[in-house]
MARNUSE-794251 format. One line per field, with one value per residue (C-alpha): residue in three letters; y, z negated, x negated. Coordinates in nm, 4 decimals. Each point is the difference from the previous one (the first is absolute). Example, Ala and Ser with C-alpha at 12.3 -4.5 7.8 and 13.67 -1.06 7.14 Angstrom:
// MARNUSE-794251
residu = [Ala;Ser]
yy = [-0.4500;0.3440]
zz = [-0.7800;0.0660]
xx = [-1.2300;-0.1370]
//
This chain:
// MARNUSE-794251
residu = [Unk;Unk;Unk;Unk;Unk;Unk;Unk;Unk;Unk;Unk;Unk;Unk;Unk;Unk;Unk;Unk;Unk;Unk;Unk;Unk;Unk;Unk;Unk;Unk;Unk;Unk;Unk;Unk;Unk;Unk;Unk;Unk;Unk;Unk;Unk;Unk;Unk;Unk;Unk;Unk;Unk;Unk;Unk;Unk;Unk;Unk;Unk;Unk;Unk;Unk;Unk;Unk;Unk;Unk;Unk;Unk;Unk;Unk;Unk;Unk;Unk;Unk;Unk;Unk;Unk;Unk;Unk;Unk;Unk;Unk;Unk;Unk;Unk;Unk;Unk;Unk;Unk;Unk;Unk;Unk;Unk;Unk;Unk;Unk;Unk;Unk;Unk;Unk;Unk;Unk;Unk;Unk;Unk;Unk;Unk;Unk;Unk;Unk;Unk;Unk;Unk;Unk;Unk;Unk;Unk;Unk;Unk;Unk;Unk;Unk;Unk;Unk;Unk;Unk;Unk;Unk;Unk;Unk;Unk;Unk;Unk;Unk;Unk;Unk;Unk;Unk;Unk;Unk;Unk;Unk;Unk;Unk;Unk;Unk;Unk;Unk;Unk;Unk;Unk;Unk;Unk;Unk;Unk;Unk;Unk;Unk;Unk;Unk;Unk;Unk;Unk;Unk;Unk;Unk;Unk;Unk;Unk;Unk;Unk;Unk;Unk;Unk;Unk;Unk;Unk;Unk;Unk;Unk;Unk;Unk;Unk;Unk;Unk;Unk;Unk;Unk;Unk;Unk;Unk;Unk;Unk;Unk;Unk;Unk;Unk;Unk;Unk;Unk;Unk;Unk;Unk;Unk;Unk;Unk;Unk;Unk;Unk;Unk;Unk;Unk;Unk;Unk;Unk;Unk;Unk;Unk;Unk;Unk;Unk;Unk;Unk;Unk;Unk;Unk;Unk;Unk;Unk;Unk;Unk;Unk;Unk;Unk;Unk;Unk;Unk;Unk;Unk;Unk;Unk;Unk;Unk;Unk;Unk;Unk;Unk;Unk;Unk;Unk;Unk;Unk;Unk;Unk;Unk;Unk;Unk;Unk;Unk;Unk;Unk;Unk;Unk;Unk;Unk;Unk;Unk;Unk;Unk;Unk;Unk;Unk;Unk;Unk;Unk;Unk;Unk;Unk;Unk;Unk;Unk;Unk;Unk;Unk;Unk;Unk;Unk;Unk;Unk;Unk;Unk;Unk;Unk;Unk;Unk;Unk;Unk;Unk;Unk;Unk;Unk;Unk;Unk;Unk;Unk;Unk;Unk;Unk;Unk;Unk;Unk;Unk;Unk;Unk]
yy = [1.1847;0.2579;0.1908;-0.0606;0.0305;0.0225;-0.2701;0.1423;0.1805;-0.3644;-0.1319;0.3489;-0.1394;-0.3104;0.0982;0.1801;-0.3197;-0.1590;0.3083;0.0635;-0.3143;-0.2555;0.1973;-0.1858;0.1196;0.2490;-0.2527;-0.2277;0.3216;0.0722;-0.3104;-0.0247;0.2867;-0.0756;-0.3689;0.1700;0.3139;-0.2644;-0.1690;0.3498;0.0911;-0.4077;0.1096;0.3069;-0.3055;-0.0166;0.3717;0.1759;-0.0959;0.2413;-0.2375;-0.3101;-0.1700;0.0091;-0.2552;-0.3333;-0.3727;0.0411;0.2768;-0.1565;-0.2977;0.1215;0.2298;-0.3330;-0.1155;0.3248;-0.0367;-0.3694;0.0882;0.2739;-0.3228;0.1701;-0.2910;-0.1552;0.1387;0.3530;-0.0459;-0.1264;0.2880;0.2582;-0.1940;0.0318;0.3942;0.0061;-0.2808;0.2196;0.2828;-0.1350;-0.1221;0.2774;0.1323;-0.2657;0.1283;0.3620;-0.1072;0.1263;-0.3220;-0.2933;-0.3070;-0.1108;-0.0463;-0.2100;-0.2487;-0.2498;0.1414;-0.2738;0.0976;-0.1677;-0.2583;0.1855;-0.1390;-0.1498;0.2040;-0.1297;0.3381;-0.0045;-0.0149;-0.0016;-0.3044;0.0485;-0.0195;0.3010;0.1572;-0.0533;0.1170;0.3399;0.0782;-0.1583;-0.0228;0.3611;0.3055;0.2580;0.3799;0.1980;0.2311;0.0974;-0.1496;-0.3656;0.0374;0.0990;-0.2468;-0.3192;0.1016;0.0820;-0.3895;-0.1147;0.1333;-0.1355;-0.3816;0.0012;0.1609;-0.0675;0.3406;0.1105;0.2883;0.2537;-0.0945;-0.0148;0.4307;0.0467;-0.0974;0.3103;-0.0234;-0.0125;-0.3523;-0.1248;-0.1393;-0.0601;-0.1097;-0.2575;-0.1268;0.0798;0.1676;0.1974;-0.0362;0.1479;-0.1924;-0.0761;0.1012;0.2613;-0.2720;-0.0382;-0.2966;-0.0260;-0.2203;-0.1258;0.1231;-0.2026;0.1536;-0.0064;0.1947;0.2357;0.0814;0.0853;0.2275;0.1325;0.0561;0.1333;0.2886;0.1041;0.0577;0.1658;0.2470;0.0695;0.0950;0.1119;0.1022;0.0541;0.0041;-0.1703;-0.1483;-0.1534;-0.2375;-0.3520;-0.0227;0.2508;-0.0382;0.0532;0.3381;0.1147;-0.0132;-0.2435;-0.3221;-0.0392;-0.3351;0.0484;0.0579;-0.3131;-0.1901;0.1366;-0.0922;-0.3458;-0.1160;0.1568;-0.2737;-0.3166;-0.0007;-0.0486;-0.3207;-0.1484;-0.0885;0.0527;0.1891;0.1958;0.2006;0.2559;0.0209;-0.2345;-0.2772;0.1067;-0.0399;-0.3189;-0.1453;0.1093;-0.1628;-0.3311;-0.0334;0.0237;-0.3081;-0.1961;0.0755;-0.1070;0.3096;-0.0525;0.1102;0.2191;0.1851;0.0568;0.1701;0.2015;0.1167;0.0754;0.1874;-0.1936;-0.0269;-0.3541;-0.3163;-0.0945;0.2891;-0.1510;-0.3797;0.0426;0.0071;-0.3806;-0.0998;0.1561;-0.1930;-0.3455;0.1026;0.0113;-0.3296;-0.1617;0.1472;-0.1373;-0.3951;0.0431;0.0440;-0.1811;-0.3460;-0.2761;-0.0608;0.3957]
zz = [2.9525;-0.2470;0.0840;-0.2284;-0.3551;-0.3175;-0.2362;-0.2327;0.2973;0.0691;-0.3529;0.0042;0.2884;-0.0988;-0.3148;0.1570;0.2274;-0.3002;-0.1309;0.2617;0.2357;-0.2145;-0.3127;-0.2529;-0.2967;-0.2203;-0.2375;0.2954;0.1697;-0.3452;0.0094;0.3706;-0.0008;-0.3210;0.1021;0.3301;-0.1798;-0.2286;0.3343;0.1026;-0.3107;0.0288;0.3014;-0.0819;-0.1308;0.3850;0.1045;0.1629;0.1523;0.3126;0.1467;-0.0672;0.2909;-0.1786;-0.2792;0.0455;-0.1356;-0.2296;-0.1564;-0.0790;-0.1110;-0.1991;-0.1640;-0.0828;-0.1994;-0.1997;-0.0655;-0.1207;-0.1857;-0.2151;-0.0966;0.2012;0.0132;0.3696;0.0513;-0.0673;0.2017;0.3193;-0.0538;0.0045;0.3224;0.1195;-0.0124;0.1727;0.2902;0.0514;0.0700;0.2772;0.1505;0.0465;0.1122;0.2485;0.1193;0.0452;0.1378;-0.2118;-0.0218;0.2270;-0.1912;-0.3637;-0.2307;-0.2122;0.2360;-0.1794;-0.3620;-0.2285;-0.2432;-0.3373;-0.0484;-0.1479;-0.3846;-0.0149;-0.2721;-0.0952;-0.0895;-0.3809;-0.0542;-0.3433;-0.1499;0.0174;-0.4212;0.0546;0.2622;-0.2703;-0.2785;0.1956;0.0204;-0.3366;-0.2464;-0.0070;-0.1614;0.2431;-0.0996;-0.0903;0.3081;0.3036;-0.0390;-0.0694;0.2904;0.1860;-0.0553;-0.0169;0.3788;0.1549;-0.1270;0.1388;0.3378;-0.0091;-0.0739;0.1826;0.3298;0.0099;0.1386;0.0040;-0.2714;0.2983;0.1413;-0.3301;-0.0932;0.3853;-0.0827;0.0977;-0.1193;0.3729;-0.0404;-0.2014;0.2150;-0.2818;0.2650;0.1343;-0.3270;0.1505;-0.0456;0.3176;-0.0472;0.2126;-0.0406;0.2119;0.3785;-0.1154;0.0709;-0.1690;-0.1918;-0.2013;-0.3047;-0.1549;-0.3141;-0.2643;-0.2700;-0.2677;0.1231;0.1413;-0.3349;-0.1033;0.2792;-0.0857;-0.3549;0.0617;0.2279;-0.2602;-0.2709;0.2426;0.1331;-0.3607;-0.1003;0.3435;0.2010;0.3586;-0.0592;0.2746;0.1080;0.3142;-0.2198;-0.0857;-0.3007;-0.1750;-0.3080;-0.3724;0.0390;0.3126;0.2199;0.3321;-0.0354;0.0809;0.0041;-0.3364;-0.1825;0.1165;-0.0583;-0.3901;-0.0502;0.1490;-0.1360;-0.3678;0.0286;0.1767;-0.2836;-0.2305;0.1260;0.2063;-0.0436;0.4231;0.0092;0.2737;-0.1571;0.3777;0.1525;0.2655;-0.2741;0.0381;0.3522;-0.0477;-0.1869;0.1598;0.3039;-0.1967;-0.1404;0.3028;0.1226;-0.3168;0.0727;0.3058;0.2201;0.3627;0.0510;0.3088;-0.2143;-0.2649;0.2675;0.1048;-0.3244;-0.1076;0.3370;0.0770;0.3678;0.0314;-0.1353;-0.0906;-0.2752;-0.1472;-0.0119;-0.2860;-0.2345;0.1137;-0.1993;-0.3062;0.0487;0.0609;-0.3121;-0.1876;0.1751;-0.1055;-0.3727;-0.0167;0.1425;-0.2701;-0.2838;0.1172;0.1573;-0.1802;0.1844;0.0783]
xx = [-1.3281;-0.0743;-0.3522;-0.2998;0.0725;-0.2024;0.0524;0.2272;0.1994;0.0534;0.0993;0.2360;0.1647;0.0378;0.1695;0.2589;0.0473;0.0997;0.1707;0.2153;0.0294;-0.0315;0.1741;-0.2010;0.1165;-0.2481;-0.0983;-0.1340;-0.1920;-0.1943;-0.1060;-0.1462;-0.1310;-0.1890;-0.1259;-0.1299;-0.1726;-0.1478;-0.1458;-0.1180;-0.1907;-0.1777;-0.0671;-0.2441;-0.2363;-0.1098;-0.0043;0.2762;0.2785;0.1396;0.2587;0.1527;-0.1577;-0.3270;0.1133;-0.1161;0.1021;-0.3149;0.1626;0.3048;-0.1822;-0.2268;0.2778;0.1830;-0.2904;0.0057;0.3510;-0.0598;-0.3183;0.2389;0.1888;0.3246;0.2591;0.0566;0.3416;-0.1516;-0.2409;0.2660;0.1796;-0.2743;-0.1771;0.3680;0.0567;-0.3263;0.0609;0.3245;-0.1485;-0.2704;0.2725;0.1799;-0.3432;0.0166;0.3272;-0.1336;-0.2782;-0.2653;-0.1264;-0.0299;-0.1577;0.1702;-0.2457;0.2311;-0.0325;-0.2377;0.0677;0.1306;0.3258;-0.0236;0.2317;0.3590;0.0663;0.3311;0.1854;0.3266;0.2175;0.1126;0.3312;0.2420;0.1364;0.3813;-0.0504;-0.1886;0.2299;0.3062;-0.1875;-0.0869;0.3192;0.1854;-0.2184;-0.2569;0.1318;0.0062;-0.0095;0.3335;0.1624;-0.0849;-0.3950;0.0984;0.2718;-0.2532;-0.2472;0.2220;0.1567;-0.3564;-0.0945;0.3415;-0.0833;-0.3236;0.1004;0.3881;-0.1310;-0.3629;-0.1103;-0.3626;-0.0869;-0.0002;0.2775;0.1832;-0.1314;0.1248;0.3789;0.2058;0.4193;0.0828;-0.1853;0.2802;0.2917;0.2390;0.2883;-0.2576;-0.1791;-0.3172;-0.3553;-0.1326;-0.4195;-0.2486;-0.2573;-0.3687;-0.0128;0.2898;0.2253;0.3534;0.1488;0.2774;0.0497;0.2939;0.0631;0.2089;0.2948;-0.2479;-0.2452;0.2992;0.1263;-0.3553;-0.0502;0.3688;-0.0944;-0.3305;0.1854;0.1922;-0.1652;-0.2741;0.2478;0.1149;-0.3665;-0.1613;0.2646;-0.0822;-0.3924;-0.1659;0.3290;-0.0996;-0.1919;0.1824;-0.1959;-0.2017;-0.2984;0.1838;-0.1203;0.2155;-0.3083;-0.0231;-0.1170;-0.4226;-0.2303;-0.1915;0.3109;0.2137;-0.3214;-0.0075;0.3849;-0.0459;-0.3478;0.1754;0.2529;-0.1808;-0.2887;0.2945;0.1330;-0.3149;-0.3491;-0.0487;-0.3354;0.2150;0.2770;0.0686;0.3264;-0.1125;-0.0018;0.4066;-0.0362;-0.1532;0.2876;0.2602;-0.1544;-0.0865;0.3549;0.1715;-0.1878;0.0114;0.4078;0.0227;-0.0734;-0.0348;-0.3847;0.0632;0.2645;-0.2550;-0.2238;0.2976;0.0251;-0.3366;-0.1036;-0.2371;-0.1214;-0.0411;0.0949;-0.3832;0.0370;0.3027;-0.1362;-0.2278;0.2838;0.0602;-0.3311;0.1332;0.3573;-0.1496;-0.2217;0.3015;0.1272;-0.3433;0.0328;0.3446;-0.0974;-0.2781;0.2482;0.3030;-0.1150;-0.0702;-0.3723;-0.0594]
//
């Protein structure tokens, strides 16, 4: 048991929990750590705070209500109340507190969002029908959305790639993804000739810049969030009306097509990372969507 600690000692330490034990990524640790200080500064409403056995289920209650009140939708408001229940019970596990005051606190019920996806119209025209630019930037740009849709990485993973990734013997895509866990992801001869292309004409113009990088920015810099966000939302807006134009709408479909195909489901979790099967099931709504779409069109009483 660690000895008594002021509150944002403990918050410290349970950062680094997270940091180091858990190995949330950085992304996820922003995040936490601003849900909780968000808590903390409510919290000033009733005086001050010196540990984090002095918080109370009216506290989180009433913080709740704010939260509501501010019109914040009810999966933002699970998540924040999430960071936050995480970190008393880590407290619990230290010791610094004894009683949970989440006990009688109430989640919101969680919207059921089905994740958008692209028509395979849409998919075909991304890749056949826009005019990407001339040299090394529409090279560029037409393999980063190739890797997107034909492996289904997540935009970190995808600005993580290094060449020693690439098994070209194997046909496969070594990805560290969440947890710092490996997976690997077969990788077809389309998007191998891409990826062949793409490392020629970038070692004619870069050379050996950043060469531990599988796949660097048109510029010869490494790959970063904001800018595979730019290239891909560029190119969705172009061939969809989805309000969402991210690279996890890639992620989506390349998911989504893979079950309208056929795809085992427990493969599809394989390949996407994801930790459990209950993840991957929500792409089964969108397929039997399609199944429903398809009765309405085709039978004679649909």
């Amino acid at each position: 048991m660690y000895p008594k600690l002021a509150i944002a000692e403990q918050l410290q330490r349970f950062l680094q929990h997270l940091a180091f034990e858990k190995r949330y990524s950085r992304h996820t640790l922003i995040a936490y750590q601003h849900d909780i200080e968000e808590f903390l500064d409510y919290l000033t409403l009733y005086g001050s705070f010196t540990e984090l056995k002095e918080v109370e289920t009216l506290h989180i209650r009433s913080w709740l209500a704010e939260l509501a009140e501010r019109s914040c939708s009810p999966t933002t408001i699970r998540r924040k109340l999430s960071a936050v229940r995480c970190w008393f019970k880590y407290g619990r596990q230290q010791g610094w507190i004894v009683h949970d005051p989440f006990g009688r606190v109430v989640l919101p019920r969680k919207q059921k969002r089905l994740p958008a996806f692209l028509k395979q119209e849409e998919v075909d025209g991304l890749f056949h029908l826009l005019a990407f630019p001339e040299g090394i930037t529409g090279i560029t740009h037409s393999l980063i959305l190739a890797l997107f849709y034909q492996t289904g990485m997540r935009l970190s993973e995808l600005a993580g790639l290094k060449q020693s990734d690439w098994d070209r013997q194997q046909h496969w895509i070594r990805v560290l993804g969440k947890g710092s866990k490996y997976r690997f992801i077969p990788i077809g001869p389309g998007l191998e000739q891409r990826l062949l292309v793409y490392q020629q004409q970038r070692q004619a113009i870069f050379g050996q810049q950043y060469a531990e990088h599988l796949v660097l920015t048109e510029k010869g810099k490494p790959l970063y969030a904001k800018y595979l966000y730019r290239v891909v939302h560029r190119y969705l807006t172009q061939i969809s009306s989805l309000t969402k134009a991210s690279p996890h709408v890639l992620r989506h479909t390349f998911a989504t097509h893979l079950l309208n195909a056929g795809a085992d489901l427990q493969a599809i979790k394989e390949l996407l990372g994801h930790s459990s099967l209950a993840a991957t099931q929500v792409y089964v709504h969108n397929s039997i969507a399609q199944l429903k779409e398809m009765h309405k069109r085709a039978h004679p009483r649909g």
